[in-house]
N, C-alpha and C positions, 0 to 999 in steps of 0.2 A: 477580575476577569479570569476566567480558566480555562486554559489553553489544554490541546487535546494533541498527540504527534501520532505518525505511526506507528508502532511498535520494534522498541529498539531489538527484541528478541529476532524479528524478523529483519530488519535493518542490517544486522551485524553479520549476518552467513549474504549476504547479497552484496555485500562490499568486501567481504573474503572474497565470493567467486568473483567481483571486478576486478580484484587484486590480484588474482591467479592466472586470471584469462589476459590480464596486459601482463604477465610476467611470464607466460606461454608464451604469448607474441614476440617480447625483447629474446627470449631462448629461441627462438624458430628464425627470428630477422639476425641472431647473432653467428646459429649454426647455417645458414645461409640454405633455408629450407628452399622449397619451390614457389613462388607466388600464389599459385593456387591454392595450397594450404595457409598463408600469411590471409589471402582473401575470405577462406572459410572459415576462419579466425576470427576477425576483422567483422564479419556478420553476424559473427555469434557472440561478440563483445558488445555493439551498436544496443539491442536493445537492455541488454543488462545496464549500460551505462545510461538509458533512455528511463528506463524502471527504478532503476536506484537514486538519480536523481531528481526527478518527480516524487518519490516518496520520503527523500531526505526534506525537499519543502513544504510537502503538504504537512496543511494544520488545520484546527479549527478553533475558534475560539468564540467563547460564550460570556457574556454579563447579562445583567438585569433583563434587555431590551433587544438585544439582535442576537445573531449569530454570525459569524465572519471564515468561511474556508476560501483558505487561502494553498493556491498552488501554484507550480512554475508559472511565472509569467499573467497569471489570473487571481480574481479576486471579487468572492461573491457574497455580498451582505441580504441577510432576510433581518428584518423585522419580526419579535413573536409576534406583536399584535398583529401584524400584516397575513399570518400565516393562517392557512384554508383549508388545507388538509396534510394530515401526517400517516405516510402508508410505509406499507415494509412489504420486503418480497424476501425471500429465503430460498436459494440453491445450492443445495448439499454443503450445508454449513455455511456458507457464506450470505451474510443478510445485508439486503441492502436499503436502506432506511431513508425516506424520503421525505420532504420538506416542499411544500408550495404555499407561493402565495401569487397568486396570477398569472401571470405568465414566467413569473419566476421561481426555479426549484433549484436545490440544491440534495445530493444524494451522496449519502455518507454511509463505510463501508465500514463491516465490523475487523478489520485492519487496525483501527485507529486502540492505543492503548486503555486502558479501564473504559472501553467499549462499553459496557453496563452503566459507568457512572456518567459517561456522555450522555446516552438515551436517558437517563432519570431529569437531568439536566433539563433536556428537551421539551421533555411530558409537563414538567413542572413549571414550564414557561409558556406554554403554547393554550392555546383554549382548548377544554377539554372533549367541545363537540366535532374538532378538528382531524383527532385521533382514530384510526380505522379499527377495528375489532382484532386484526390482525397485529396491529402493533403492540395493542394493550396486550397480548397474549405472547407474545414477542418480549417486551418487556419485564414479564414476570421470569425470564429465564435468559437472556440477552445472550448466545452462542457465541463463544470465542473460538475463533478460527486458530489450526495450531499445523494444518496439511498446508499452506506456504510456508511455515518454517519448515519442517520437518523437508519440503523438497528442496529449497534454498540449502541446507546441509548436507543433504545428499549431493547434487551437484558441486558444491563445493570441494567436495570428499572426493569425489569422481574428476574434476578436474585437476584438484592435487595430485591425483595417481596417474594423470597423463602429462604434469608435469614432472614428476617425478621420471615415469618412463622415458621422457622426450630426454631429462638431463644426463641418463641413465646411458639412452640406448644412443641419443644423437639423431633419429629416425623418424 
């Protein structure tokens, strides 16, 4: 069985900025800021903590005969043989790759690491009259997404320099 994660490149600046923004918060609730600030804090921590958790569980994993993504709290098995068609949609680099077999789909994003060697995975287990034109084409060059690290780092960079300021100025 070969299991598939998301991308620790991206992972590891998105648990820096977790780390930064609860460590903003402990400085702001220490310097005994306003609540209002502890709140706009507080709401801008929720979905990073909501995002980075969700992508520390998400997985997908492959043998002979199904396929298994598995995420918070969810957990969804195809069958290749079961599987009816295979499409892909692509929005400025980000591809997202689809999987049906009757009422059930499961839709996997080029997020996940050696993304390439996933989809060959796929192709190679599914029937081949399954596959849309688009994906075979898709396929042949499988686009790894690299603008979610690259922002995860920046933000992370950019919160360090506001906690730095915050420990700096007190304000």
């Amino acid at each position: 069985m070969q299991t598939y994660v998301i991308r620790r490149s991206f992972l590891a600046p998105l648990g820096l900025l977790l780390l930064l923004a609860a460590a903003l918060i402990v400085v702001c609730i220490a310097q005994g800021q306003p609540r209002a600030k502890l709140l706009i804090l507080g709401a801008i921590l929720l979905p990073v903590v909501i995002l980075f958790v969700e992508c520390a569980w998400r997985k997908v994993q492959i043998d002979a005969e199904q396929l298994v993504a598995v995420r918070l709290l969810r957990r969804k098995t195809l069958r290749f043989a079961e599987v009816t068609a295979v499409e892909t949609v692509t929005l400025r680099g980000r591809v997202f790759f689809t999987l049906c077999a009757g009422d059930e789909f499961v839709i996997l994003s080029n997020s996940y690491a050696n993304f390439p060697g996933l989809v060959r995975q796929v192709l190679d287990r599914v029937a081949p009259q399954t596959v849309s034109a688009e994906t075979l084409a898709m396929a042949e060059r499988p686009p790894v997404k690299r603008s979610d690290i690259i922002s995860s780092w920046v933000a992370a960079a950019l919160l360090a320099a506001i906690l730095l300021l915050q420990l700096r100025g007190g304000g």
